[in-house]
PDB file of N, CA, C and O in Angstrom:
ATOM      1  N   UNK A   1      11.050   3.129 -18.555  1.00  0.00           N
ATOM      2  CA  UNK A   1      10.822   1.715 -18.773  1.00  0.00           C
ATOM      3  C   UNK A   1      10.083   1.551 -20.101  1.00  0.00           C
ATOM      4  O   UNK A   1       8.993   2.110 -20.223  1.00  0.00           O
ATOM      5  N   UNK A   2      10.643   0.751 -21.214  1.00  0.00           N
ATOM      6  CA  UNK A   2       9.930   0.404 -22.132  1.00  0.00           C
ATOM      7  C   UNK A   2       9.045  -0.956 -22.428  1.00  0.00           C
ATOM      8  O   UNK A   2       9.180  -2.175 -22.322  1.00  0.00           O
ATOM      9  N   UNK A   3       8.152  -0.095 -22.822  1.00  0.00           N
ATOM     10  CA  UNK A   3       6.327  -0.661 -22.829  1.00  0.00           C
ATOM     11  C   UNK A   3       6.946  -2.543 -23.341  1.00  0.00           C
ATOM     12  O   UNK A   3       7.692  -2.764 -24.295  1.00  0.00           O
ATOM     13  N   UNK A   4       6.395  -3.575 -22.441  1.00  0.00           N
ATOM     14  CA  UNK A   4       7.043  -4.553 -22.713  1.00  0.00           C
ATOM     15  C   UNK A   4       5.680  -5.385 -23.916  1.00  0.00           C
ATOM     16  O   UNK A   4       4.481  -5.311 -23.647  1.00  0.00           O
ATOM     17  N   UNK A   5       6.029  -5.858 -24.737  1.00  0.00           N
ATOM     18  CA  UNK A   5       4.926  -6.954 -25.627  1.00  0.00           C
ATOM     19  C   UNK A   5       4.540  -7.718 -25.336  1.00  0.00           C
ATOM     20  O   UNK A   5       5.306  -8.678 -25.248  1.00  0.00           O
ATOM     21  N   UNK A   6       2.795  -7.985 -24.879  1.00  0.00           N
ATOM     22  CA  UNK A   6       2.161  -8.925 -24.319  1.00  0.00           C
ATOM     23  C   UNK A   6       1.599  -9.803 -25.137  1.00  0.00           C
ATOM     24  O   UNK A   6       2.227  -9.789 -26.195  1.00  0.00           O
ATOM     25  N   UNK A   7       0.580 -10.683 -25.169  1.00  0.00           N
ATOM     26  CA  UNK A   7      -0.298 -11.367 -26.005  1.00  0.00           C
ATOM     27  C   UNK A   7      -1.232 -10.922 -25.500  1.00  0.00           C
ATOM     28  O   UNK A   7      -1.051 -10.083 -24.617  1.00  0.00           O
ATOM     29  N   UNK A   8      -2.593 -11.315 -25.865  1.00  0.00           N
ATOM     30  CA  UNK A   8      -3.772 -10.544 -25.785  1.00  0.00           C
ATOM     31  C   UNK A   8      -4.170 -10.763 -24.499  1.00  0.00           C
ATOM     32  O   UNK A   8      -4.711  -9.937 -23.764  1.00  0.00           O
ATOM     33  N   UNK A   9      -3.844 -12.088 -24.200  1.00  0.00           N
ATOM     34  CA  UNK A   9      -4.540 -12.851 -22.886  1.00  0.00           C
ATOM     35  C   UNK A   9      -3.646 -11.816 -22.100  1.00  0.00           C
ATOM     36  O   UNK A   9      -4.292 -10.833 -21.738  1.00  0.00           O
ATOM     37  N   UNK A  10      -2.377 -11.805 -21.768  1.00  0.00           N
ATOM     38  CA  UNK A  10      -1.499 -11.299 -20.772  1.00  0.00           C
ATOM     39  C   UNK A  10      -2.140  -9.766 -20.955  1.00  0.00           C
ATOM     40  O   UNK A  10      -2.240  -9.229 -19.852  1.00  0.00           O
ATOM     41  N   UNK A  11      -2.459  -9.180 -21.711  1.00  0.00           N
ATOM     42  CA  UNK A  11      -2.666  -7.548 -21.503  1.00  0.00           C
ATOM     43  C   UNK A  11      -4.212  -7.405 -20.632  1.00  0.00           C
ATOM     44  O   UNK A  11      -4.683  -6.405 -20.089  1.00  0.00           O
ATOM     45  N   UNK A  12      -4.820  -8.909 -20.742  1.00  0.00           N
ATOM     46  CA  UNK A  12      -6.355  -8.975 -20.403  1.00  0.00           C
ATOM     47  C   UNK A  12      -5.631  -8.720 -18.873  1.00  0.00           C
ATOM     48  O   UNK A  12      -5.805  -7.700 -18.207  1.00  0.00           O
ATOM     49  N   UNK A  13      -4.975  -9.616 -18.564  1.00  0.00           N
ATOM     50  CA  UNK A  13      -4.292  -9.474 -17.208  1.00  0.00           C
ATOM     51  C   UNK A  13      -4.052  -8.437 -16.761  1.00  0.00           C
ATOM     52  O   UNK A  13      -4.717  -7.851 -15.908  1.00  0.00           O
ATOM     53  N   UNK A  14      -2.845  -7.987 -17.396  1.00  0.00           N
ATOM     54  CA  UNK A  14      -2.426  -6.771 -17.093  1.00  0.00           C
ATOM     55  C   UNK A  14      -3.209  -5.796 -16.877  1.00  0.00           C
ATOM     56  O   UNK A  14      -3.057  -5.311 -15.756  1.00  0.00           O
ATOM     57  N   UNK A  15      -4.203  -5.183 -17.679  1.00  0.00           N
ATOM     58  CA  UNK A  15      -5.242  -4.240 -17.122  1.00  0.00           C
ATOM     59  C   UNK A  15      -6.208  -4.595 -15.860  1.00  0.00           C
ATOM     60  O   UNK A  15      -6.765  -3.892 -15.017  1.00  0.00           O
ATOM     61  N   UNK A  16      -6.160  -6.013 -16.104  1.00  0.00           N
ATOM     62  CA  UNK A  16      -6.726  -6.297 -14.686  1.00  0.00           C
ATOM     63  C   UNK A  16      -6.133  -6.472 -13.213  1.00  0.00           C
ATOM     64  O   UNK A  16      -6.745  -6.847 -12.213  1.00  0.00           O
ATOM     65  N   UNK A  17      -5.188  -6.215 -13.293  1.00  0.00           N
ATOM     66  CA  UNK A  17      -4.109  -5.891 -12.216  1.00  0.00           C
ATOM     67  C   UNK A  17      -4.010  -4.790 -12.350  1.00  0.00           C
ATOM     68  O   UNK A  17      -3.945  -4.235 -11.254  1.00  0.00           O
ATOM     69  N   UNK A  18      -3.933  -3.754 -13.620  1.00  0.00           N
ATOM     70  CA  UNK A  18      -3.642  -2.629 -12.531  1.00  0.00           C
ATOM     71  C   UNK A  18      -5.243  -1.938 -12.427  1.00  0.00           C
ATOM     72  O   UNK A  18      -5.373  -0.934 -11.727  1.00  0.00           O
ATOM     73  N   UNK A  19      -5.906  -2.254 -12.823  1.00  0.00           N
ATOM     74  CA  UNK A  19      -7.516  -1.591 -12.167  1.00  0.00           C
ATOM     75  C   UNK A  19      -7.491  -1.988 -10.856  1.00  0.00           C
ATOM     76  O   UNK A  19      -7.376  -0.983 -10.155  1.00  0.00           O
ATOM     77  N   UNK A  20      -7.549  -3.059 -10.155  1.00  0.00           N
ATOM     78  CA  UNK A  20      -7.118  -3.534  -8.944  1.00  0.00           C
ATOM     79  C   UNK A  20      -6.053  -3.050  -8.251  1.00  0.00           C
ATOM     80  O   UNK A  20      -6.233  -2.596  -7.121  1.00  0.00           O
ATOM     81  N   UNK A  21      -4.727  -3.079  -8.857  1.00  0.00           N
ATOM     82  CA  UNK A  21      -3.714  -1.513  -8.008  1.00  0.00           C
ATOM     83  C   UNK A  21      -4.233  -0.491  -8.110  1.00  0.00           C
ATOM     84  O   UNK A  21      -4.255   0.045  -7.002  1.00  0.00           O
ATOM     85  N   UNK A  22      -4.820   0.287  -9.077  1.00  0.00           N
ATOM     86  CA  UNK A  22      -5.513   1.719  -8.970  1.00  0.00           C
ATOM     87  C   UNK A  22      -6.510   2.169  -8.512  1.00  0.00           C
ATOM     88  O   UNK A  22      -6.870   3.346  -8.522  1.00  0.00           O
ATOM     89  N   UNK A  23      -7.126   1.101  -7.994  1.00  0.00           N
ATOM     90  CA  UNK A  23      -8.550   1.150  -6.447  1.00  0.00           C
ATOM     91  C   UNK A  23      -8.064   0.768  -5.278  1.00  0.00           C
ATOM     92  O   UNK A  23      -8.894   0.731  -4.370  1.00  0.00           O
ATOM     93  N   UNK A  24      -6.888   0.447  -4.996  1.00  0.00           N
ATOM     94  CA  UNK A  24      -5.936   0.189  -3.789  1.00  0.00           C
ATOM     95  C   UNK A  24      -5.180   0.755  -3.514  1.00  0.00           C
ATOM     96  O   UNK A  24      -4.540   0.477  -2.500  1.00  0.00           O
ATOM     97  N   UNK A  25      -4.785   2.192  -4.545  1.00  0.00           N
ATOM     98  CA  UNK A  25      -4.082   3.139  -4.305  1.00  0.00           C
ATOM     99  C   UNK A  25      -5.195   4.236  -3.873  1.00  0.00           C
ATOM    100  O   UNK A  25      -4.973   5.041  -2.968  1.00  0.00           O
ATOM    101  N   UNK A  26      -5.960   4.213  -4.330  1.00  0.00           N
ATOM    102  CA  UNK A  26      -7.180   5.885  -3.726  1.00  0.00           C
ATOM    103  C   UNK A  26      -6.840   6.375  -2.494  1.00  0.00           C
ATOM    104  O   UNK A  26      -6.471   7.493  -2.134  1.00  0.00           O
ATOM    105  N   UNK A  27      -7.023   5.364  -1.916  1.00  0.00           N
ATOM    106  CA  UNK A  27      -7.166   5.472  -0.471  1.00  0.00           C
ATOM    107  C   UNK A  27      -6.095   5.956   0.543  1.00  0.00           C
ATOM    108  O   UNK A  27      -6.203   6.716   1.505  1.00  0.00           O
ATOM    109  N   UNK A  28      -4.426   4.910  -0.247  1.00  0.00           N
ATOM    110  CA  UNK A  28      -3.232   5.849   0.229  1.00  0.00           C
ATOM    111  C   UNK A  28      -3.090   6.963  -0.733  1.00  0.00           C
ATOM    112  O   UNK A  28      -2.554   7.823  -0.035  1.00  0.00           O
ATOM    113  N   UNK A  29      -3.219   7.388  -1.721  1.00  0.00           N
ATOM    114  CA  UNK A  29      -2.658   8.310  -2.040  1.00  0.00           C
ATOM    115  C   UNK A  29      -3.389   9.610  -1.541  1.00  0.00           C
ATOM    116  O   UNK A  29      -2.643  10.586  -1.619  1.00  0.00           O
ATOM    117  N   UNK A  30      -4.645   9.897  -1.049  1.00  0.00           N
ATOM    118  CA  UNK A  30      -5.440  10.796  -0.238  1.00  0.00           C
ATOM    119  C   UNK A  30      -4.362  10.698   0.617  1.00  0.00           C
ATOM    120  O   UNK A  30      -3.424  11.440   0.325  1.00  0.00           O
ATOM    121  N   UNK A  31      -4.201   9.879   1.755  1.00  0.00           N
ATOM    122  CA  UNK A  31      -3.189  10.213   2.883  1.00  0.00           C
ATOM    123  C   UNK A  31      -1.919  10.590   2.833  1.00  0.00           C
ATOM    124  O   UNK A  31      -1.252  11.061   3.755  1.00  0.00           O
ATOM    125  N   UNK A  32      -1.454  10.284   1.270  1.00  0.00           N
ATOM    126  CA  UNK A  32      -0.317  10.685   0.799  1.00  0.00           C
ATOM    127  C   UNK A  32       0.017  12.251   0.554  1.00  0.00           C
ATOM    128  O   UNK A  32       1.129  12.776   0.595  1.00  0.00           O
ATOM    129  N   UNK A  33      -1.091  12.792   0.321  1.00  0.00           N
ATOM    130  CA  UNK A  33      -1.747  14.062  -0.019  1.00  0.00           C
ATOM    131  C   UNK A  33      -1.985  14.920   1.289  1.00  0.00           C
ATOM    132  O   UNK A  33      -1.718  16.106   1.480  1.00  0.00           O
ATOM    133  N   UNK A  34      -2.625  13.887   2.231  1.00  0.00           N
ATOM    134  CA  UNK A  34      -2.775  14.919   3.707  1.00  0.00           C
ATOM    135  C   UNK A  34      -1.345  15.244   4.451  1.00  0.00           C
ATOM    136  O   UNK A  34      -1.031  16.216   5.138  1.00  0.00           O
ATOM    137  N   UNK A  35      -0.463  13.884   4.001  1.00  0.00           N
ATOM    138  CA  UNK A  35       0.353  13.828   5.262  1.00  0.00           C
ATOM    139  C   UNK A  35       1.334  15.310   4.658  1.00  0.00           C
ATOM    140  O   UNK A  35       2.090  15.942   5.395  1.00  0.00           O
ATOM    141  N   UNK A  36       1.005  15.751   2.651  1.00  0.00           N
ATOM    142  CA  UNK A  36       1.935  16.793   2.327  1.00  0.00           C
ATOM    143  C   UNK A  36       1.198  17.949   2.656  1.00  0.00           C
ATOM    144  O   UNK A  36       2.109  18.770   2.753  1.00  0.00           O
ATOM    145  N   UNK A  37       0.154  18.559   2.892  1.00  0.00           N
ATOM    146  CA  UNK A  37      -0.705  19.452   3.223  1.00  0.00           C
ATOM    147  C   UNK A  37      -0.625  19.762   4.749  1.00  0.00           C
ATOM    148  O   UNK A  37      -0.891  20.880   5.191  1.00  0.00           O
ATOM    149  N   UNK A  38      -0.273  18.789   5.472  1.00  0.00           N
ATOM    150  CA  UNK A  38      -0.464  18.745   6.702  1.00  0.00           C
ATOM    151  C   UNK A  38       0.189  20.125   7.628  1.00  0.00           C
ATOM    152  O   UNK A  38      -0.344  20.933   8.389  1.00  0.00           O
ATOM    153  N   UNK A  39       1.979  19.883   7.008  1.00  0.00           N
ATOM    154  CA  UNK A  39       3.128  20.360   7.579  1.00  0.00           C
ATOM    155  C   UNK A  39       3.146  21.689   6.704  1.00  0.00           C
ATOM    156  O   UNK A  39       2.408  21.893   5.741  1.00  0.00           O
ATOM    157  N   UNK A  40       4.093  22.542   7.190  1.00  0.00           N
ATOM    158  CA  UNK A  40       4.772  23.704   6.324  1.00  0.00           C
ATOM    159  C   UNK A  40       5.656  22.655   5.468  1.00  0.00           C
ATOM    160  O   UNK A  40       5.639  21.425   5.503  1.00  0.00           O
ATOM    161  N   UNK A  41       6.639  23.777   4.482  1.00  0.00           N
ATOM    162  CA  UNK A  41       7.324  23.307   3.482  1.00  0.00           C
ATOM    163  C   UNK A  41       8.865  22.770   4.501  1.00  0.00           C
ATOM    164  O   UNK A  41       9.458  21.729   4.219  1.00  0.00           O
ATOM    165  N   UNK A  42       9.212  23.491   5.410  1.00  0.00           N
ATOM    166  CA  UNK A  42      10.688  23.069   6.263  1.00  0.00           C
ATOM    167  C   UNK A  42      10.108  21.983   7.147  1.00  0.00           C
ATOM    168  O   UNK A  42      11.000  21.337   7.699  1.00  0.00           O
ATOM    169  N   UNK A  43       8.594  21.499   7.516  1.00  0.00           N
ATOM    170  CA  UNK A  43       8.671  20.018   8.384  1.00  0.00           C
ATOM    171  C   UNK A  43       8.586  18.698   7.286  1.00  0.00           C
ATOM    172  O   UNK A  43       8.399  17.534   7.640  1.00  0.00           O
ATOM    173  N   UNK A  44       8.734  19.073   6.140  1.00  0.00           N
ATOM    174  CA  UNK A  44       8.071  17.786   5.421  1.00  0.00           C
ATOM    175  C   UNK A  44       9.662  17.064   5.006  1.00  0.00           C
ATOM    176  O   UNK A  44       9.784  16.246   4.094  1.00  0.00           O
ATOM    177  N   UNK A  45      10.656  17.487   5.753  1.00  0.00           N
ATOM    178  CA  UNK A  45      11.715  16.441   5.123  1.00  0.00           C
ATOM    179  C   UNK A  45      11.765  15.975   7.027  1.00  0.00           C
ATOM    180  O   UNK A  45      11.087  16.321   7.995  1.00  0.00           O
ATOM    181  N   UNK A  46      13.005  14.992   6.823  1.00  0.00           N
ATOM    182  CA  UNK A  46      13.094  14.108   8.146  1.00  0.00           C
ATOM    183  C   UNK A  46      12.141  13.893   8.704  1.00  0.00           C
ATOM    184  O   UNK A  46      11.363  14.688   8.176  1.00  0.00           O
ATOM    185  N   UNK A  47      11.660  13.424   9.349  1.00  0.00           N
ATOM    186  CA  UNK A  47      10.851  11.964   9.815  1.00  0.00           C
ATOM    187  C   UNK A  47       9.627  12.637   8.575  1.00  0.00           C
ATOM    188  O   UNK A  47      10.080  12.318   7.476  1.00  0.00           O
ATOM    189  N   UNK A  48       8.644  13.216   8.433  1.00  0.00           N
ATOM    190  CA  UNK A  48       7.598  13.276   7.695  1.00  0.00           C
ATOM    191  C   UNK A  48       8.394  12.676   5.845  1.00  0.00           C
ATOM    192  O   UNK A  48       7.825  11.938   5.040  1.00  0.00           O
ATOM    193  N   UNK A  49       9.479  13.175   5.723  1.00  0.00           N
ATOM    194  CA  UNK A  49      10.304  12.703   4.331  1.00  0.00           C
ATOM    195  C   UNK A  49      10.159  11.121   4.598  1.00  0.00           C
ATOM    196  O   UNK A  49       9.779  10.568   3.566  1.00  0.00           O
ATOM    197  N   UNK A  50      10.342  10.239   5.647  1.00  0.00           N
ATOM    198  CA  UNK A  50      10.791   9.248   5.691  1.00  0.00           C
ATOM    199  C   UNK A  50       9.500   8.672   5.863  1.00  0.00           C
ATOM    200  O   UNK A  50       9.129   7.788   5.092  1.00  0.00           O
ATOM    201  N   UNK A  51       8.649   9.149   6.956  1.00  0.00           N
ATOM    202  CA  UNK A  51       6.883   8.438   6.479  1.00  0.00           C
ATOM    203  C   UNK A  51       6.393   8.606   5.782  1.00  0.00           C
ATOM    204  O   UNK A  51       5.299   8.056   5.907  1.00  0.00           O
ATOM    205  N   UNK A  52       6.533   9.406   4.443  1.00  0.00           N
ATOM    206  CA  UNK A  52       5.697   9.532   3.202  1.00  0.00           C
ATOM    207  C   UNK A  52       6.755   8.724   2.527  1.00  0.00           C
ATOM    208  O   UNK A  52       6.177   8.615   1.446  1.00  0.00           O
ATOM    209  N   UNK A  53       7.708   8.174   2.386  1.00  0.00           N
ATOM    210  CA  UNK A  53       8.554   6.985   1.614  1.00  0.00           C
ATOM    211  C   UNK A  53       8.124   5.409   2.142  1.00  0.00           C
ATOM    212  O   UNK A  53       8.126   4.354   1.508  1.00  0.00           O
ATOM    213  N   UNK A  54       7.839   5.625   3.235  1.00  0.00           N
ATOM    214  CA  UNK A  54       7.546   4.483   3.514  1.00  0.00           C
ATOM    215  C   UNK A  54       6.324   4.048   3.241  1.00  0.00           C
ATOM    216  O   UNK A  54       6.300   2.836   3.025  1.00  0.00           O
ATOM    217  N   UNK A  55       4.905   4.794   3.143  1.00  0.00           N
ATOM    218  CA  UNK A  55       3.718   4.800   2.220  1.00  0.00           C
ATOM    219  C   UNK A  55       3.787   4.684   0.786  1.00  0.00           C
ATOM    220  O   UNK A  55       3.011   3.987   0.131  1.00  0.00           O
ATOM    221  N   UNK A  56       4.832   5.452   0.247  1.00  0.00           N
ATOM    222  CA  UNK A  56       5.268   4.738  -0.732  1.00  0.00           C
ATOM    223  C   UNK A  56       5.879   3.730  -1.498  1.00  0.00           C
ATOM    224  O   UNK A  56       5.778   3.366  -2.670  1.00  0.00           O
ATOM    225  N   UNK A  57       6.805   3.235  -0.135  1.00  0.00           N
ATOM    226  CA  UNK A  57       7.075   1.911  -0.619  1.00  0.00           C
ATOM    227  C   UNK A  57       6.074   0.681  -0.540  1.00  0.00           C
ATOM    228  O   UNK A  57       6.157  -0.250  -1.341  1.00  0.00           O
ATOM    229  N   UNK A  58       4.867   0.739   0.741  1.00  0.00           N
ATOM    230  CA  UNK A  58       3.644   0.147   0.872  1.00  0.00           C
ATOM    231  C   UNK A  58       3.017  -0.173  -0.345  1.00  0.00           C
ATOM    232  O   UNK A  58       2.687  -1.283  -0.762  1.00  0.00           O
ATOM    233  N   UNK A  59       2.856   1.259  -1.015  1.00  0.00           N
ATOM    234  CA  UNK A  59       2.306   0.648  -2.099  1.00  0.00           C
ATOM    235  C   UNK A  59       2.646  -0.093  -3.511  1.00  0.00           C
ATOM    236  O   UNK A  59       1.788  -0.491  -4.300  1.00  0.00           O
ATOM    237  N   UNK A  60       4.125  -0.210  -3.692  1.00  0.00           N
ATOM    238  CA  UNK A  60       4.570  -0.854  -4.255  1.00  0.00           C
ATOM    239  C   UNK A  60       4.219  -2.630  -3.885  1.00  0.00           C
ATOM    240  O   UNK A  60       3.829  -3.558  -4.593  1.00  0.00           O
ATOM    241  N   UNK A  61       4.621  -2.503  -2.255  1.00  0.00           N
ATOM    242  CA  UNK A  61       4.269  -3.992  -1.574  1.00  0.00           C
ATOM    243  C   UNK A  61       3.175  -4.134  -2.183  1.00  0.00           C
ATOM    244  O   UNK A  61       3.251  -5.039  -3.014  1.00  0.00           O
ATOM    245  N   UNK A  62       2.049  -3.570  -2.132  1.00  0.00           N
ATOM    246  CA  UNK A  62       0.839  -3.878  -2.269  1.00  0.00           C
ATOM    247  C   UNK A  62       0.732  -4.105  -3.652  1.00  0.00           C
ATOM    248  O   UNK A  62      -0.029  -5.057  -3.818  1.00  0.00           O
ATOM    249  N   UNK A  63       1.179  -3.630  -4.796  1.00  0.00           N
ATOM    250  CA  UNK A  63       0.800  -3.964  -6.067  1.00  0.00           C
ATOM    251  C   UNK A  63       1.674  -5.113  -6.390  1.00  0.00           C
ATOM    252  O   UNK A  63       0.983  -5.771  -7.168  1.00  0.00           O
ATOM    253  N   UNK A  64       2.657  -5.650  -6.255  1.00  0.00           N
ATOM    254  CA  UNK A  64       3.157  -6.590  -5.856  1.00  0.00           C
ATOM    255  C   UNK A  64       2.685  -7.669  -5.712  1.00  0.00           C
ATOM    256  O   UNK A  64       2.782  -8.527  -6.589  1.00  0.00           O
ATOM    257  N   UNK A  65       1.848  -7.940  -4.168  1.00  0.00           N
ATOM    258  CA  UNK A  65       1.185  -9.153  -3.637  1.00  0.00           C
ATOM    259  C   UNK A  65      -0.042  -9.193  -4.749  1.00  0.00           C
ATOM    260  O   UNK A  65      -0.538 -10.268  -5.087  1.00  0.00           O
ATOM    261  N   UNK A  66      -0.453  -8.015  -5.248  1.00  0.00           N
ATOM    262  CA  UNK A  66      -1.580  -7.824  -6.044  1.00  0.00           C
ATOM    263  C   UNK A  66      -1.548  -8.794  -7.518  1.00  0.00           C
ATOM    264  O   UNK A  66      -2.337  -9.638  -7.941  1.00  0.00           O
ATOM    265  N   UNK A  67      -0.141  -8.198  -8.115  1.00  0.00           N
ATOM    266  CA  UNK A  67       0.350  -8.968  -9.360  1.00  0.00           C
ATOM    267  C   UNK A  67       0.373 -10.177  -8.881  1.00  0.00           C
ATOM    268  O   UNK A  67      -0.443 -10.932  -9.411  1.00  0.00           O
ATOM    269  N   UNK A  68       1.418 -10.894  -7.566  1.00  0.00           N
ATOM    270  CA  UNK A  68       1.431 -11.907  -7.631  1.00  0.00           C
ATOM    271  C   UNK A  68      -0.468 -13.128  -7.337  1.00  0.00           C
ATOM    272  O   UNK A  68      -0.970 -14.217  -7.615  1.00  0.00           O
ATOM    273  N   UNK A  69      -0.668 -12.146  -6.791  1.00  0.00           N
ATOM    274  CA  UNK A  69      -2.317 -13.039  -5.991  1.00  0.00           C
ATOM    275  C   UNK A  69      -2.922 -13.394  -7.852  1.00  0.00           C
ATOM    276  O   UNK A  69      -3.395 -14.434  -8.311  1.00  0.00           O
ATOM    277  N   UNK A  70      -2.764 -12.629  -8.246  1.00  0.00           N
ATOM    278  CA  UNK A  70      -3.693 -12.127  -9.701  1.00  0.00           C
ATOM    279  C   UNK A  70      -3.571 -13.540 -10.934  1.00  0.00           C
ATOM    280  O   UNK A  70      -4.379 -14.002 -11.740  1.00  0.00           O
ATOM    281  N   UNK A  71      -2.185 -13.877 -10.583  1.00  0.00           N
ATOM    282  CA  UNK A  71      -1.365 -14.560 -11.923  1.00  0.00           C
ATOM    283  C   UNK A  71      -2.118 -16.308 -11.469  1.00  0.00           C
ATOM    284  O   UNK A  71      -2.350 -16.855 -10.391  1.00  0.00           O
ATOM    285  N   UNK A  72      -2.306 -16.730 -12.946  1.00  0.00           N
ATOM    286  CA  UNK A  72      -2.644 -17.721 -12.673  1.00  0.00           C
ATOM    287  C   UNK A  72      -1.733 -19.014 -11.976  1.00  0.00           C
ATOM    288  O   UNK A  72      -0.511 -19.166 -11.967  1.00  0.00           O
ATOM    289  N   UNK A  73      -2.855 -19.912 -11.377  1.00  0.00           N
ATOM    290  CA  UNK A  73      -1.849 -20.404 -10.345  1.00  0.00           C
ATOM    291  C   UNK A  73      -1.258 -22.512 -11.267  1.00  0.00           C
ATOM    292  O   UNK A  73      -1.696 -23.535 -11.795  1.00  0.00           O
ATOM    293  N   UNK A  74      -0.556 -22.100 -10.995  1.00  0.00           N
ATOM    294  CA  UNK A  74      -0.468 -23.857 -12.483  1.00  0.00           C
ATOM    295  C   UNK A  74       0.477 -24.452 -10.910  1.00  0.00           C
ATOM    296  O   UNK A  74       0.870 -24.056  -9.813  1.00  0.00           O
ATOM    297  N   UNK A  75       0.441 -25.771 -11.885  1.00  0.00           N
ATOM    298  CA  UNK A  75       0.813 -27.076 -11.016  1.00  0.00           C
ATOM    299  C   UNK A  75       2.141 -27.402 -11.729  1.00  0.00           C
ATOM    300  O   UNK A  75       2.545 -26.873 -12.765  1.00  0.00           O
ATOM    301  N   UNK A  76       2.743 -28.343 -11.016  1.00  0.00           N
ATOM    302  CA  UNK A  76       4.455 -28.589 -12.302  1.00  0.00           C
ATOM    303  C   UNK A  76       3.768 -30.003 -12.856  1.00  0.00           C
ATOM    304  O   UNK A  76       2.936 -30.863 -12.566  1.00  0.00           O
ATOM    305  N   UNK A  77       4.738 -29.599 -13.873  1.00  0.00           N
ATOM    306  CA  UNK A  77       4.077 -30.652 -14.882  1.00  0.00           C
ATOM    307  C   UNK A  77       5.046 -31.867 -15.167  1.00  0.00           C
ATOM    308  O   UNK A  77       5.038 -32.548 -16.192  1.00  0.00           O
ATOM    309  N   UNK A  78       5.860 -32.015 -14.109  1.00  0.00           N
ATOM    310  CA  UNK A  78       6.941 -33.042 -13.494  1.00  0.00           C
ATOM    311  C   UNK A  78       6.565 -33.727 -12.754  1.00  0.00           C
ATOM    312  O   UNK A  78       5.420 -33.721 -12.301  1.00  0.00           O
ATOM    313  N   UNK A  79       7.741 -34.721 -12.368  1.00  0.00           N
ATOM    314  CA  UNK A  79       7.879 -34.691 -11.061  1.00  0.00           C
ATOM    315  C   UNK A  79       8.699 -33.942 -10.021  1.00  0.00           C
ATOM    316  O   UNK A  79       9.793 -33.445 -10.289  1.00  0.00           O
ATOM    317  N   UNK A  80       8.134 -33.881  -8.840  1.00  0.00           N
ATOM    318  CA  UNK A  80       8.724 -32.828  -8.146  1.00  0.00           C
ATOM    319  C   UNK A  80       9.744 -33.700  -7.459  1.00  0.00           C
ATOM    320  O   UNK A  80      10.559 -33.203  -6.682  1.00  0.00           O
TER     321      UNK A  80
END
């Protein structure tokens, strides 16, 4: 993915969203870490393959609601 061009304000953002995703990840990615430590190397595909994807897709959700909660919130400047 190439690095997209912000303005100053938007990069103020941007780092401030992801400091906020990257203290909301600590926490799964430790469990992300146990759930691979846990098993031998032949239990970690099927169902353990499919619950460590799904922690991973979590945290996508989560940075997500994160970006969206983050962005400023405006009114229409119409009528609706």
């Amino acid at each position: 993915m190439a690095d997209t061009q912000l303005t100053a304000e938007q990069e103020a953002q941007a780092q401030r969203i992801a400091e906020i995703i990257s203290q909301n990840m600590q926490g799964e990615a430790l469990r992300i870490a146990r759930l691979l430590v846990s098993k031998p190397d032949a239990e970690l595909f099927g169902k353990k393959e499919f619950e460590l994807r799904d922690r991973v897709h979590e945290i996508g959700v989560k940075a997500f609601e994160t970006g969206l909660g983050e962005r400023k919130k405006g009114g229409t400047t119409g009528r609706a």
